[in-house]
TORFI-989296 format. One line per field, with one value per atom (N, C-alpha, C, O): residue number from 0; atom name; x, y, z; residue in three letters. Coordinates in Angstrom, 3 decimals, always signed. Layout:
% TORFI-989296
pos: (NUM/...)
site: (CA/...)
xx: (X/...)
yy: (Y/...)
zz: (Z/...)
code: (ALA/...)
This chain:
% TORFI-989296
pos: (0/0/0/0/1/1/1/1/2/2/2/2/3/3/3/3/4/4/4/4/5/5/5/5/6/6/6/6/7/7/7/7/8/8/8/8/9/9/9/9/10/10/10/10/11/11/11/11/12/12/12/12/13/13/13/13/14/14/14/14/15/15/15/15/16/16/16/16/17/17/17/17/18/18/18/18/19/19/19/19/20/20/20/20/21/21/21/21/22/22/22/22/23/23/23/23/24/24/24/24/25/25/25/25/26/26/26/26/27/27/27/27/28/28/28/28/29/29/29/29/30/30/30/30/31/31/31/31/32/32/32/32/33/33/33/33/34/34/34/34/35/35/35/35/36/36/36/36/37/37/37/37/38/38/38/38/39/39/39/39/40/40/40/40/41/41/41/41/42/42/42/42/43/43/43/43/44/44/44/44/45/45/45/45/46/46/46/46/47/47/47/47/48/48/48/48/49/49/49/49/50/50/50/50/51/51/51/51/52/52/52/52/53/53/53/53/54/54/54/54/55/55/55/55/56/56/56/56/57/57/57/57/58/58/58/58/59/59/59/59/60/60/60/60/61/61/61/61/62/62/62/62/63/63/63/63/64/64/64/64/65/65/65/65/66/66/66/66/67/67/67/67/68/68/68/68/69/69/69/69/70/70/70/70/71/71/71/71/72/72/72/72/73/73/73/73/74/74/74/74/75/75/75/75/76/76/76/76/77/77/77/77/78/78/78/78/79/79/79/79/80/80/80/80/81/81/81/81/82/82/82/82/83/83/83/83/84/84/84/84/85/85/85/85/86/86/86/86/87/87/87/87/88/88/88/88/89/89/89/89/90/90/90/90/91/91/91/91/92/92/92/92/93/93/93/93/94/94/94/94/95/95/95/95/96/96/96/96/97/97/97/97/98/98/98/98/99/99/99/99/100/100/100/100/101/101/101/101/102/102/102/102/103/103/103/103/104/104/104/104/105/105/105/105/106/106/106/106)
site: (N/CA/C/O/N/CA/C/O/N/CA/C/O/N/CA/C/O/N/CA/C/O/N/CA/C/O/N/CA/C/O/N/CA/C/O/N/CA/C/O/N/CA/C/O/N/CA/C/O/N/CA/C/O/N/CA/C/O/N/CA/C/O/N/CA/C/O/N/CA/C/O/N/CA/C/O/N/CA/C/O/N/CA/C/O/N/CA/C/O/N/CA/C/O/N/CA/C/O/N/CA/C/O/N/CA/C/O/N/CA/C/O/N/CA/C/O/N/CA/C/O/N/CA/C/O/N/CA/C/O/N/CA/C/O/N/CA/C/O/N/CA/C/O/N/CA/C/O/N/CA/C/O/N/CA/C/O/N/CA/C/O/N/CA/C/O/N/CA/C/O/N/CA/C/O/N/CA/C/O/N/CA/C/O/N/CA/C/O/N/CA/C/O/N/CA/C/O/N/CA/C/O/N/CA/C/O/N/CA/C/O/N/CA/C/O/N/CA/C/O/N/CA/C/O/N/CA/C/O/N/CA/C/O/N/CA/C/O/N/CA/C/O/N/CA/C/O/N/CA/C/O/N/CA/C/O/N/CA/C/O/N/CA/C/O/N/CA/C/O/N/CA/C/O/N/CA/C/O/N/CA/C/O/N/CA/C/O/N/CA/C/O/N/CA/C/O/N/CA/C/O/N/CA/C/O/N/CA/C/O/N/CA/C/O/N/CA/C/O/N/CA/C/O/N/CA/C/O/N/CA/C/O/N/CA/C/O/N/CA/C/O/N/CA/C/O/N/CA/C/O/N/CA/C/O/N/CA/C/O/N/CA/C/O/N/CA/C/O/N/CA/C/O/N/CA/C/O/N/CA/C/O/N/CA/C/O/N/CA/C/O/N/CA/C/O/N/CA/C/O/N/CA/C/O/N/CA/C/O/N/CA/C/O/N/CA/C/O/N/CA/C/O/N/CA/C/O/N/CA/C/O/N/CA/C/O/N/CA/C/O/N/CA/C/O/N/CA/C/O/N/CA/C/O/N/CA/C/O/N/CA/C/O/N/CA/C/O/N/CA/C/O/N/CA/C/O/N/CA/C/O)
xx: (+33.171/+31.837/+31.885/+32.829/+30.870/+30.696/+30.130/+29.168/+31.107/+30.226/+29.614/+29.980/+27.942/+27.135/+26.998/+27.496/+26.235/+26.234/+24.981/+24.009/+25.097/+23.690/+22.398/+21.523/+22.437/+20.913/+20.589/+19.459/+21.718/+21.141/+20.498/+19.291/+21.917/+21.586/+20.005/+19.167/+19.679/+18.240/+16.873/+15.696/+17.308/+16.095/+15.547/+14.973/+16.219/+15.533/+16.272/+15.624/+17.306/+18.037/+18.063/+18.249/+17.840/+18.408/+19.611/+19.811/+20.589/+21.312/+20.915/+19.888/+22.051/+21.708/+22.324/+23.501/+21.811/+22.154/+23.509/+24.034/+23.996/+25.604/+26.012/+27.132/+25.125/+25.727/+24.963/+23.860/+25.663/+24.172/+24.775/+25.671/+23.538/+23.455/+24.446/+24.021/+25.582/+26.580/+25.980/+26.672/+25.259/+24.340/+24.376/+23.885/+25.347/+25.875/+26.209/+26.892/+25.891/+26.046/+25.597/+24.733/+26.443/+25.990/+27.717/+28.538/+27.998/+29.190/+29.229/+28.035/+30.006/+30.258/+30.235/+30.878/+29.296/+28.747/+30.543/+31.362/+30.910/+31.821/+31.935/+31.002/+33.890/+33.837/+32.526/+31.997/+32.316/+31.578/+30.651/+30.387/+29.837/+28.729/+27.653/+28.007/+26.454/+25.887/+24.754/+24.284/+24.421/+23.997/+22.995/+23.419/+21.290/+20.085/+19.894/+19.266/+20.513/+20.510/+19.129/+18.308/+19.164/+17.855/+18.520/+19.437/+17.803/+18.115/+18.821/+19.030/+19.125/+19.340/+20.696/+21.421/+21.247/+22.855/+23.350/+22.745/+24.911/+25.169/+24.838/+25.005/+24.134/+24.728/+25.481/+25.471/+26.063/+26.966/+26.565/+25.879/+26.845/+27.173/+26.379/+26.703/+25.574/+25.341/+26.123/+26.721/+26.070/+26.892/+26.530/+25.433/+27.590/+27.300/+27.614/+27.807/+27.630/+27.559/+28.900/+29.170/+29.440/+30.561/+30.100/+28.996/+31.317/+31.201/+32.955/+33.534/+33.575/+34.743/+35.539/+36.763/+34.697/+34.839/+33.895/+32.855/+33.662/+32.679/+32.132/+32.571/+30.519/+30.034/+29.141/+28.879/+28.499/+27.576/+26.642/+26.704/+25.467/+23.946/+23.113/+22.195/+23.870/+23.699/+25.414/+26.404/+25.174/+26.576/+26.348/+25.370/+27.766/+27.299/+27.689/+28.522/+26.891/+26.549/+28.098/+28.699/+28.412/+29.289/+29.440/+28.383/+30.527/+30.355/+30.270/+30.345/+30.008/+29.765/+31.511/+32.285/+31.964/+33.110/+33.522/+34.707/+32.983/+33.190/+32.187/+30.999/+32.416/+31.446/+32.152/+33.366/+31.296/+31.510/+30.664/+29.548/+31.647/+30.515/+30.550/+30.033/+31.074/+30.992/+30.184/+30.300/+29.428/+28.900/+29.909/+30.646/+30.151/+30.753/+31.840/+32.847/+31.921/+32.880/+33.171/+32.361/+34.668/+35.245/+35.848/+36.741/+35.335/+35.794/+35.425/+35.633/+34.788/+34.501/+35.740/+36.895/+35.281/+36.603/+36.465/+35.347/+37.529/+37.101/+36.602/+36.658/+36.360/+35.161/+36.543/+37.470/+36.039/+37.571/+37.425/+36.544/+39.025/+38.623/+37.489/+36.770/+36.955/+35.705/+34.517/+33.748/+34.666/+33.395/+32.794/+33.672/+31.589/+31.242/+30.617/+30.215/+30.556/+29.877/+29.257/+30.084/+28.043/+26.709/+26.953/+27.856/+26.386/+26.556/+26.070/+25.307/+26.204/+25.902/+25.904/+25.169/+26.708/+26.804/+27.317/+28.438/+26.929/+27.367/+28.785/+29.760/+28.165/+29.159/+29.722/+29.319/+30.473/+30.300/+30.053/+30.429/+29.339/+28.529/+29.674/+30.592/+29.273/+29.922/+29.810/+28.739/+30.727/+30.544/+29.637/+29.695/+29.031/+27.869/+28.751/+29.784/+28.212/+28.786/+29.431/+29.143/+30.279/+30.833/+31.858/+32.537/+31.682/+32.424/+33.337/+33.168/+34.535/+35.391/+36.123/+35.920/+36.872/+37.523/+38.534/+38.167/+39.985/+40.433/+40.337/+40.844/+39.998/+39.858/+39.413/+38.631/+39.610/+38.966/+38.217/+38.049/+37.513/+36.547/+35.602/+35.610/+34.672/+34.143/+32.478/+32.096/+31.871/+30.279/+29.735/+28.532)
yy: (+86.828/+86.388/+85.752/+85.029/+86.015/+85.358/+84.518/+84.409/+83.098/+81.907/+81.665/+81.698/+81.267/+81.350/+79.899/+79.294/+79.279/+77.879/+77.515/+78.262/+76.402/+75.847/+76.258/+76.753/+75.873/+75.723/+77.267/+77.641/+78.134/+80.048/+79.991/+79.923/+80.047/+79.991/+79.556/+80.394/+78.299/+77.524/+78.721/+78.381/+79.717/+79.902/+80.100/+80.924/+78.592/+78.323/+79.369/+79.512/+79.828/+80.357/+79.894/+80.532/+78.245/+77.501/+76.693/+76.330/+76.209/+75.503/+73.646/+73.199/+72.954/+71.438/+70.707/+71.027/+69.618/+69.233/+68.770/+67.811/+69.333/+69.618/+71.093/+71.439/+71.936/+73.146/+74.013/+73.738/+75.376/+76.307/+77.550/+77.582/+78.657/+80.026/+81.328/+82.140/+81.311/+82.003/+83.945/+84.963/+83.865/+85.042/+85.981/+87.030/+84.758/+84.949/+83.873/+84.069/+82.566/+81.418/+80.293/+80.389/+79.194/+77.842/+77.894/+78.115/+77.572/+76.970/+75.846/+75.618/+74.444/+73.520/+73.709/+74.565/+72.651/+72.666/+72.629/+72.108/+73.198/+73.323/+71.794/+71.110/+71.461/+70.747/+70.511/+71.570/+69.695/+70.186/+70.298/+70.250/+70.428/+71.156/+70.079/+69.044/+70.436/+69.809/+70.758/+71.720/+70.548/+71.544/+70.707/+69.857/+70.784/+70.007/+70.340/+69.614/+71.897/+72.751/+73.572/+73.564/+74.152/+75.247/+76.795/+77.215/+77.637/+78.889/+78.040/+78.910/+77.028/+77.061/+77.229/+76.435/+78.082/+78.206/+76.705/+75.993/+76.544/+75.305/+75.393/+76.417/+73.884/+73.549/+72.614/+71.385/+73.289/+72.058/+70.571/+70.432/+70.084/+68.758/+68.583/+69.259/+67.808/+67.939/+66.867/+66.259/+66.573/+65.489/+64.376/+64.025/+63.428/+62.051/+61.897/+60.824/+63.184/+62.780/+64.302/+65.401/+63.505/+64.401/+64.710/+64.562/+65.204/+65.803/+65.771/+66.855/+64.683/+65.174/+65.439/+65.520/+65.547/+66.260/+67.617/+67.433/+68.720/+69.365/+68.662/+67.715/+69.501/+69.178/+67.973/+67.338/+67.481/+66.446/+67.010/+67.978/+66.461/+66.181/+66.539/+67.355/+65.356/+65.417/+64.721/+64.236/+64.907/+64.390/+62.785/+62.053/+62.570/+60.812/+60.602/+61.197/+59.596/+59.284/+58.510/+58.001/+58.655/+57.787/+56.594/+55.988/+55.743/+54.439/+54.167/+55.062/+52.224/+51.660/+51.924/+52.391/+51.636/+52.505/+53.555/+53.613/+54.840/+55.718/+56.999/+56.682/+58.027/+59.036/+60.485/+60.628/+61.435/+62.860/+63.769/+64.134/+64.264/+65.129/+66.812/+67.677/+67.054/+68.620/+68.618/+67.771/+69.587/+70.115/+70.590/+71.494/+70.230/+70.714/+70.217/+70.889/+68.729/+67.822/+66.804/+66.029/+67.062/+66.187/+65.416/+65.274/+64.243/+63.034/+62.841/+63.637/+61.506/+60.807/+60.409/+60.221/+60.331/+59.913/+58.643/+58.164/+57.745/+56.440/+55.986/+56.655/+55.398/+55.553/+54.867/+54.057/+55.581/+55.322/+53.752/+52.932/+53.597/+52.483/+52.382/+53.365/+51.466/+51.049/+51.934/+52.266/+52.188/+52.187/+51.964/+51.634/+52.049/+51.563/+52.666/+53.608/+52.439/+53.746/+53.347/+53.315/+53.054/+52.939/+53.645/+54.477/+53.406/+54.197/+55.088/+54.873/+56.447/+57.827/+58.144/+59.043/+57.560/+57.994/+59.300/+59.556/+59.916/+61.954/+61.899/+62.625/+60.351/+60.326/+58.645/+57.606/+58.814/+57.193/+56.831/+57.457/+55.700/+54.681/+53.913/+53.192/+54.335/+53.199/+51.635/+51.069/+51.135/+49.568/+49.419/+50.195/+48.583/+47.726/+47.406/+46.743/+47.989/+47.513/+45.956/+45.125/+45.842/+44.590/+43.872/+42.850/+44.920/+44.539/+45.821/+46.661/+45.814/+46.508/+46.228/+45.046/+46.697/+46.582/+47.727/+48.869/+47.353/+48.481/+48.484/+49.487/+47.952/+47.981/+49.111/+49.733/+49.736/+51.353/+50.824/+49.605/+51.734/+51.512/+50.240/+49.451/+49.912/+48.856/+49.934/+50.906/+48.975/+49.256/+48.205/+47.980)
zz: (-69.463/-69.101/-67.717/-67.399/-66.888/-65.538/-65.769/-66.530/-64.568/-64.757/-63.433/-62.258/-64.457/-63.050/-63.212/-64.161/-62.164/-61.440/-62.347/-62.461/-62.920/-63.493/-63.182/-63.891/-61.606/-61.470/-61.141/-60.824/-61.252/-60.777/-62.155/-62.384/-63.410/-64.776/-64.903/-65.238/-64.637/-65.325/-64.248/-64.130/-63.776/-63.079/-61.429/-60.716/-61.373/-59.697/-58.220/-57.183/-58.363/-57.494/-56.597/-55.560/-56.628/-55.544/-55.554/-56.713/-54.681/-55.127/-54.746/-54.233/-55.184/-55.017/-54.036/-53.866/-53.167/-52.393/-52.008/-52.574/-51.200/-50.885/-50.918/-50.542/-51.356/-51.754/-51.092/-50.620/-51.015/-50.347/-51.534/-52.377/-50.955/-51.742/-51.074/-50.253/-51.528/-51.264/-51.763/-51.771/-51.931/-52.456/-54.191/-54.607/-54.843/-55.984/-56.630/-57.635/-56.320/-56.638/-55.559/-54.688/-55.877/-55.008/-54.843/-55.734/-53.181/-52.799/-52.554/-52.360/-52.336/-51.892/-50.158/-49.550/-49.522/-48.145/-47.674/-48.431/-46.470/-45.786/-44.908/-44.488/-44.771/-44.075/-42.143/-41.807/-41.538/-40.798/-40.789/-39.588/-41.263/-42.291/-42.928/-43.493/-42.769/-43.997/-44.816/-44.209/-45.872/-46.832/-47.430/-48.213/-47.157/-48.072/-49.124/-49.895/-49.600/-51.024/-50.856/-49.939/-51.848/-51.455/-51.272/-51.978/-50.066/-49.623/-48.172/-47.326/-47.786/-46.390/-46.163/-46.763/-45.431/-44.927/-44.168/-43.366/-44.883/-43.774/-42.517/-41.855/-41.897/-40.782/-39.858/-39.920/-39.086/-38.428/-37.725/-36.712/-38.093/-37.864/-36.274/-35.298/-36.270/-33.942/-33.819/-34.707/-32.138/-31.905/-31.912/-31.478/-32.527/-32.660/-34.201/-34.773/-34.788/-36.264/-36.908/-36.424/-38.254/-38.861/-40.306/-40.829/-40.821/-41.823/-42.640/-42.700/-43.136/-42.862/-44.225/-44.322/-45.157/-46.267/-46.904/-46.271/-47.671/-48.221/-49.121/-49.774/-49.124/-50.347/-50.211/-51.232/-48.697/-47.998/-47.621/-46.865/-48.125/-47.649/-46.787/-46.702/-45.811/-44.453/-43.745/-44.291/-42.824/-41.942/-41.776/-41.923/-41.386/-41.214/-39.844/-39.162/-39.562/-37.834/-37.908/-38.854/-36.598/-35.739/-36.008/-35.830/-36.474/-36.144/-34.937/-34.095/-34.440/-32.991/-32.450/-33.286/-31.217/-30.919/-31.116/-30.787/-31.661/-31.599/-31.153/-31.102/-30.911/-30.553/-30.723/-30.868/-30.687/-30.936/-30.341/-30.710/-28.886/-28.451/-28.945/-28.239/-29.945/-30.195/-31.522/-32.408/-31.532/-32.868/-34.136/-33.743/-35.563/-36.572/-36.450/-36.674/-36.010/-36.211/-37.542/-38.049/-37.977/-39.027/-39.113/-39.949/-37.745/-37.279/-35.731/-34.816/-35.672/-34.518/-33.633/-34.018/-32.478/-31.411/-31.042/-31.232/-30.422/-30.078/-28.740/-27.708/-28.800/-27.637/-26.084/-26.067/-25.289/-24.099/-23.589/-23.847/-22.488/-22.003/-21.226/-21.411/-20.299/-19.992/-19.876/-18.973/-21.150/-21.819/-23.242/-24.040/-23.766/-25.245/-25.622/-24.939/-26.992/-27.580/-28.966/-29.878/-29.283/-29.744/-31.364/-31.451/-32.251/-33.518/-33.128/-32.186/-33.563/-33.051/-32.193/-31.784/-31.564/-30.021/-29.626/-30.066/-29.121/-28.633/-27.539/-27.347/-26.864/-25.556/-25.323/-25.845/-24.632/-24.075/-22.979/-21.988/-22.926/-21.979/-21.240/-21.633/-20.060/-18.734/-18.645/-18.424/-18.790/-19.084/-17.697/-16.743/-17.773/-16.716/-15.561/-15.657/-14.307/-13.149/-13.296/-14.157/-12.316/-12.426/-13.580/-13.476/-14.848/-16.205/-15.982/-15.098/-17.139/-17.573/-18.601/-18.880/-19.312/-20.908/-20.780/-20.501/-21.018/-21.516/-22.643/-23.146/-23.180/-24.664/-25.349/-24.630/-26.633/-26.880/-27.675/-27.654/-28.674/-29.786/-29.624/-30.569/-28.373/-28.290/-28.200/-27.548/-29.348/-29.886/-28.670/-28.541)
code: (UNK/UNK/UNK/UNK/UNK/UNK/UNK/UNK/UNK/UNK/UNK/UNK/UNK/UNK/UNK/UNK/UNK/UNK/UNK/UNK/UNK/UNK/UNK/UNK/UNK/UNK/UNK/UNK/UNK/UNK/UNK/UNK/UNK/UNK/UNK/UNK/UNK/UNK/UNK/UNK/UNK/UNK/UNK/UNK/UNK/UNK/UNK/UNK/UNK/UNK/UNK/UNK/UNK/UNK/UNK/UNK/UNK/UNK/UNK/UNK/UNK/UNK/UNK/UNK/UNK/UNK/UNK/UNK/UNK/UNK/UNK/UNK/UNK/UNK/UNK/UNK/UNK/UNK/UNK/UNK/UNK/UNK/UNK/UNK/UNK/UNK/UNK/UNK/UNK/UNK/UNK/UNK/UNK/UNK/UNK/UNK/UNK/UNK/UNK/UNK/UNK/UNK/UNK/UNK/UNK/UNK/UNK/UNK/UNK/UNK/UNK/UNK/UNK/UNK/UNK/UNK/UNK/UNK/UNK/UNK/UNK/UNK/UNK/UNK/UNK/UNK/UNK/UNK/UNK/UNK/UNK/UNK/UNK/UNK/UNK/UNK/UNK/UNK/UNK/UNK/UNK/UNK/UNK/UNK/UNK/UNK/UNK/UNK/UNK/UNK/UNK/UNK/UNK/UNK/UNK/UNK/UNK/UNK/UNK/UNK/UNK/UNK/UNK/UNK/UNK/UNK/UNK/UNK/UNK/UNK/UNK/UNK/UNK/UNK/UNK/UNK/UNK/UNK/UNK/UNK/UNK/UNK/UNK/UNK/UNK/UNK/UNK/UNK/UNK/UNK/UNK/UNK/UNK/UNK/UNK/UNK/UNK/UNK/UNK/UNK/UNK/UNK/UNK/UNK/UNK/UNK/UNK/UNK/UNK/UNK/UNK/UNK/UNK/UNK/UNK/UNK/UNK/UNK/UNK/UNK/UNK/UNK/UNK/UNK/UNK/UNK/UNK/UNK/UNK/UNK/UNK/UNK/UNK/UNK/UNK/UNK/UNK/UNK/UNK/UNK/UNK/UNK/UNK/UNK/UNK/UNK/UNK/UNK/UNK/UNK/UNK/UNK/UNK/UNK/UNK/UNK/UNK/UNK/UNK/UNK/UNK/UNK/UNK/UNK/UNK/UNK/UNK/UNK/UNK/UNK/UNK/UNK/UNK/UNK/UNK/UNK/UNK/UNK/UNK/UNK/UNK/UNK/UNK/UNK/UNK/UNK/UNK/UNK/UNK/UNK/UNK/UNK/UNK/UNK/UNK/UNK/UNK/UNK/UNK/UNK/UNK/UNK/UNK/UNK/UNK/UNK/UNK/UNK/UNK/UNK/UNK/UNK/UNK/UNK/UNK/UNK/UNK/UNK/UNK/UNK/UNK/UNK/UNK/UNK/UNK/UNK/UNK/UNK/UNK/UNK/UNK/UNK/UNK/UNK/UNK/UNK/UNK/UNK/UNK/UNK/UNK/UNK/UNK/UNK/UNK/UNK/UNK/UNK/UNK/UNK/UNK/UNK/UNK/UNK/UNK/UNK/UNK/UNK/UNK/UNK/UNK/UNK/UNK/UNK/UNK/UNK/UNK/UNK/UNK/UNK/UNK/UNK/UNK/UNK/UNK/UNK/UNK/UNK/UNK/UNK/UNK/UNK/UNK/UNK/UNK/UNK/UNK/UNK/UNK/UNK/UNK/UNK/UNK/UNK/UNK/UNK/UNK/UNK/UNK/UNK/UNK/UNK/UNK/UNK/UNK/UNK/UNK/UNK/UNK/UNK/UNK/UNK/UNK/UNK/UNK/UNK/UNK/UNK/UNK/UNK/UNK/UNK/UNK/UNK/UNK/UNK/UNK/UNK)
C-alpha cells in the first residue's frame, strides 16, 4: 500500500506549513528555503534572513551582529571589523566617521 501524506489523504491536496507539493505528496521545505504550505514551491531565503534547517515557515532574520548578503542562506555571517550590522541586516554598516571597532559581531 502507498503511503500518502495526511492532508493529500483528507482531500485538500495541499500541503502544511513547512512543506510543499512535491506533485505526489508534501515534502519537508528544503534547507534554505521556506515553505507557507499550500501549492507554493519553496522559496529561498532573501538576504538578511536563513533557513538552517528543513521543514520552516518562513526563514529567520539575522541576529544584531550579523548579516547575510546572499539569497538561500543556512547561516548568517558576522558582521566585520568596523562595522555593525542591525537584525536583518543584508550587509554591514560603516561605523560613523570618527569611530572604529575591531571588534566583529557588533549590533
Amino acid at each position: 500500500m502507498l503511503a500518502i501524506p495526511l492532508l493529500f489523504a483528507q482531500g485538500s491536496g495541499c500541503c502544511g506549513p513547512g512543506t510543499y507539493t512535491n506533485g505526489t505528496g508534501c515534502d519537508d521545505c528544503p534547507v534554505g528555503s521556506s515553505c507557507p504550505g499550500g501549492f507554493v514551491d519553496p522559496t529561498p531565503c532573501a538576504a538578511g534572513r536563513f533557513a538552517a534547517v528543513g521543514g520552516l515557515a518562513v526563514c529567520i532574520s539575522c541576529e544584531g551582529g550579523s548579516y547575510q548578503d546572499e539569497a538561500g542562506a543556512t547561516a548568517c555571517k558576522p558582521c566585520d571589523a568596523g562595522s555593525y550590522c542591525k537584525a536583518g541586516a543584508a550587509a554591514p554598516l560603516s561605523c560613523d566617521a570618527g569611530s572604529y571597532s575591531r571588534a566583529t559581531n557588533l549590533a
